[in-house]
N, C-alpha and C positions, 0 to 999 in steps of 0.2 A: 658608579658609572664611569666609563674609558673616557679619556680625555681626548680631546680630539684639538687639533693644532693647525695653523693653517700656513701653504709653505707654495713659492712663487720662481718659477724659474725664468727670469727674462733672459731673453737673447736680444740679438739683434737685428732676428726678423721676427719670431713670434713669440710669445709671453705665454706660459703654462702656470695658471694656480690651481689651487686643490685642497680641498678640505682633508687631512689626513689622519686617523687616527695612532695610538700610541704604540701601533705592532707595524706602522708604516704603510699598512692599507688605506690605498686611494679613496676616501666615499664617493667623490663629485670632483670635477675638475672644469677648468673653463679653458680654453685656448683662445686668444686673439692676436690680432697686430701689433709690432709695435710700434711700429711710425716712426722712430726717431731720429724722423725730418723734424718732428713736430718737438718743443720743447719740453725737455724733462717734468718742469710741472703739467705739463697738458696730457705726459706720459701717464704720470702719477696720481691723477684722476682719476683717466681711467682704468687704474690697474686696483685704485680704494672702493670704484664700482664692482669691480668684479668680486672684490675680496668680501665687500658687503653681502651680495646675493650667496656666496658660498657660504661663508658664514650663520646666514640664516638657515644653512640647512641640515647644522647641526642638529642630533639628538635634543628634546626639551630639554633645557636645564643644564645643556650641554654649550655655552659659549668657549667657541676657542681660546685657551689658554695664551697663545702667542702669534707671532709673525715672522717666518723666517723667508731671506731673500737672497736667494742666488743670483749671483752680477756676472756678467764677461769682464772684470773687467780688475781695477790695486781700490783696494778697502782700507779705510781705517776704522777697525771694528769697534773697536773701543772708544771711538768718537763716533762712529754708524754712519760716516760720509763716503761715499763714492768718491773715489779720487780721481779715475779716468776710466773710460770704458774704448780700448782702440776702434771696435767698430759701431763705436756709438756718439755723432760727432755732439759737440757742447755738452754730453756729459763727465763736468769737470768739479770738484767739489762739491759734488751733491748731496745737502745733511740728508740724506734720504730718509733714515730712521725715524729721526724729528718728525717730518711731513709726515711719514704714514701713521706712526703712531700716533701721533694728532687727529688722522683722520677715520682711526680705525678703532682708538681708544685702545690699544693692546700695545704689550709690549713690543717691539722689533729687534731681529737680528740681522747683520748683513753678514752674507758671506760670500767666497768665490762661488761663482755656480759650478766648476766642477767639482769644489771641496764637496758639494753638498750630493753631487752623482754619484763621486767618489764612496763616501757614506752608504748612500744608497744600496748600491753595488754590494759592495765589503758583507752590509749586514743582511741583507735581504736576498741577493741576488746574484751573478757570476761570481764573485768575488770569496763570497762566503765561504770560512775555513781557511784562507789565506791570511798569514799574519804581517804578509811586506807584499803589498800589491802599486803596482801605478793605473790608474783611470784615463783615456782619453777621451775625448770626445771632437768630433768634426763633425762642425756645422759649420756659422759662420766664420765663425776665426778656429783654433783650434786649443783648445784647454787641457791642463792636467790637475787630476788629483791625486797627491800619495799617502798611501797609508803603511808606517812604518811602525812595527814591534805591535803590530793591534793597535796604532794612534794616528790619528790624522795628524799630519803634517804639515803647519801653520809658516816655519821657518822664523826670521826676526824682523822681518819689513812688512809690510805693506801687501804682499803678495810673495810666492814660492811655487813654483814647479810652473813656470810659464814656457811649458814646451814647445806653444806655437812658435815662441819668439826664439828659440835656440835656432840656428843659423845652420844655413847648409854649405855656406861656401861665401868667398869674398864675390862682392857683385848681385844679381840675384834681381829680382821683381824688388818694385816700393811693396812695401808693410803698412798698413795699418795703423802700425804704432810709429811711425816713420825714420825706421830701419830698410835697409834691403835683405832679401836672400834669406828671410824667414822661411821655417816650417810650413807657416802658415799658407806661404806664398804657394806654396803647391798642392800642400793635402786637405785644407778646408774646403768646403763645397764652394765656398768664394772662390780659392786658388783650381779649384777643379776646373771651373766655369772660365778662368782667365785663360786656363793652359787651351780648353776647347778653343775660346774666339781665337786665338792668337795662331792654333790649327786653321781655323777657317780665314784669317787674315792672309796666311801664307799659302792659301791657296791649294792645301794639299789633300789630297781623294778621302770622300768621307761620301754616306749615303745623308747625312742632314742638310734639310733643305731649309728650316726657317730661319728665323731672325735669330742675328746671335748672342742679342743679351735673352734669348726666351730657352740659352743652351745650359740647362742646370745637370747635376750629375745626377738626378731622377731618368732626365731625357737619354741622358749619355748611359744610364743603367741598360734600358731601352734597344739603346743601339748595340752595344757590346753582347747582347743576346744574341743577335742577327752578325755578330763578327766584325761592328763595324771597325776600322783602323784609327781613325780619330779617337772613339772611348777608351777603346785598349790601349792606346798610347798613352791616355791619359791618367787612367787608372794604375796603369805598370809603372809612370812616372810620381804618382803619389804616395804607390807602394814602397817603391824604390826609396825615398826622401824618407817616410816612417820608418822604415826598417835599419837606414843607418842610425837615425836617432836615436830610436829604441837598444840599439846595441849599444848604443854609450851608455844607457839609463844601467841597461842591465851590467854592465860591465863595473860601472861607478859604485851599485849599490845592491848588486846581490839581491833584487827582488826575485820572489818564484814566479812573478805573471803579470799579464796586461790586458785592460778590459777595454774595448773600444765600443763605443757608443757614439751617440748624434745622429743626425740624417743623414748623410755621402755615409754612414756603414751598410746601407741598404745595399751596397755594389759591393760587400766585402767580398763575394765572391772572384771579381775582378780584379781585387786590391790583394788580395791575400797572397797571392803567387809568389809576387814582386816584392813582398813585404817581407816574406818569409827569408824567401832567397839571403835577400842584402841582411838579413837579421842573423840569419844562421853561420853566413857568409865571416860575421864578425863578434862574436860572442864566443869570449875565450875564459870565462868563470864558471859552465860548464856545458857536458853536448847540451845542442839545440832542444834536444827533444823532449829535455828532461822542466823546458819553459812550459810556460800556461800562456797560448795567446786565444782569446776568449773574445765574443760581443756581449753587449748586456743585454742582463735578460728581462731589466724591469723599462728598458727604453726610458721614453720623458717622464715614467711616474719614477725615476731612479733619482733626479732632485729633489723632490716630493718627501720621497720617503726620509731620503738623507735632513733634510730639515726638520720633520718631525721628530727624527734624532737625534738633531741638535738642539733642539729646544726643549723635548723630557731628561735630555742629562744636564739641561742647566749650562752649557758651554755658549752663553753670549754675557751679554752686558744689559740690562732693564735700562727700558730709554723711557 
């Protein structure tokens, strides 16, 4: 009988688990909130509810083997404590593993959530056949995962490839992690959403008329359909901000490609012009065109998968 695995992608608006099995196919997944207004243990409830119902729908005979968890946020895998999640406030040293495993009876893994999209990707998805790739992902903050010579890329700390947090300039918006002039600060759908209010604070011509914490880059997708000035400015300025970063990435380390995932990809169309330009603009290891800039193709089942691939090659610690 296939083994089947079960694997958890929190963010820091919505939480994605899934029953997976051992070739990285989704059977079942759940999506919900994740609150985290509310206390990491109140999180962790109900994230052992959801894992329970999933679970139960394994094959007879078929109890999931393990638990893998993708964080936003510095791990200590080898202790299974969340260290800190920037957009997830009080969570600060959280034996996470401990609690779930406890509450789920199964082994636990933690890992970066995009290490585990990164995965994904690589072996299932855009990525595949690529032997030195980087993953990002923009949603609420912005993540990387790299895989180099065919291996994911752990580094020697705590966390590695924190490209939201690589810097665009001195000065810049507050961070998250409470820097300024982050990545983050412009191309996550959080920094999407600030560049839009900060358009509609200065007053300047846009066809949106509602409230402007209700301006996400779904809405601003929307708008930029119809031409509007406000999205496109925003988008071209997101584009902008990825595309010099990405040119250092590629410049430092000779990967052939880059997958871009999360929810603001939905507006790649928008982002990619701008992205390209400043990319092409500075990438001097070889022509532009000879890169791979790619979306995923397996979307939110891409950390899914990546954890059921970490957990049939045995690459955690049994808690």
């Amino acid at each position: 009988m296939a083994k089947h695995y079960l694997a958890m992608d929190v963010g820091g608006t919505n939480i994605i688990a899934g029953l997976v099995d051992e070739e990285g196919r989704v059977a079942a997944r759940h999506r919900f909130p994740t609150r985290s207004s509310r206390s990491p243990e109140e999180v962790m409830e109900d994230m052992a509810a959801h894992l329970r119902e999933l679970a139960a729908l394994a094959p007879e005979g078929g109890k999931p083997e393990a638990l893998a968890v993708g964080l936003p946020g510095w791990i200590n895998q080898q202790a299974g404590i969340l260290l800190k999640a920037p957009n997830m406030p009080g969570w600060v040293d959280v034996p996470m593993a401990e609690i779930m495993s406890r509450a789920l009876h199964l082994p636990v893994c933690l890992e970066n959530d995009t290490n585990l999209y990164a995965l994904g990707e690589w072996l299932h998805g855009a990525g595949r056949g690529l032997d030195n790739l980087l993953v990002v992902t923009l949603g609420t903050g912005v993540g990387g995962g790299l895989i180099l010579d065919g291996r994911l890329w752990n580094g020697s700390f705590a966390s590695a490839v924190e490209i939201g947090h690589l810097p665009l300039g001195p000065g810049g918006a507050l961070c998250g992690c409470g820097r300024r002039g982050c990545l983050e600060t412009v191309a996550s759908a959080t920094g999407m959403s600030r560049l839009g209010r900060q358009w509609l604070a200065e007053g300047r011509p846009t066809g949106y008329d509602g409230p402007p914490e209700e301006l996400t880059p779904k809405v601003m997708h929307s708008l930029a359909q119809k031409g509007d000035p406000l999205a496109l400015a925003v988008f071209r300025e997101a584009g902008e901000a990825l595309g010099l970063v990405l040119s250092a990435i590629f410049n430092l380390l000779g990967i052939e490609g880059v997958v871009l995932g999360g929810g603001a990809t939905g507006a790649f169309e928008f982002i990619r012009p701008s992205l390209w330009a400043s990319l092409a603009a500075r990438v001097i290891i070889t022509e532009p065109e000879n890169l791979k800039l790619l979306v995923s193709r397996l979307g939110e089942d891409a950390p899914l998968a990546g954890g059921a691939a970490l957990l049939r090659e045995n690459m955690y610690t049994r808690s």
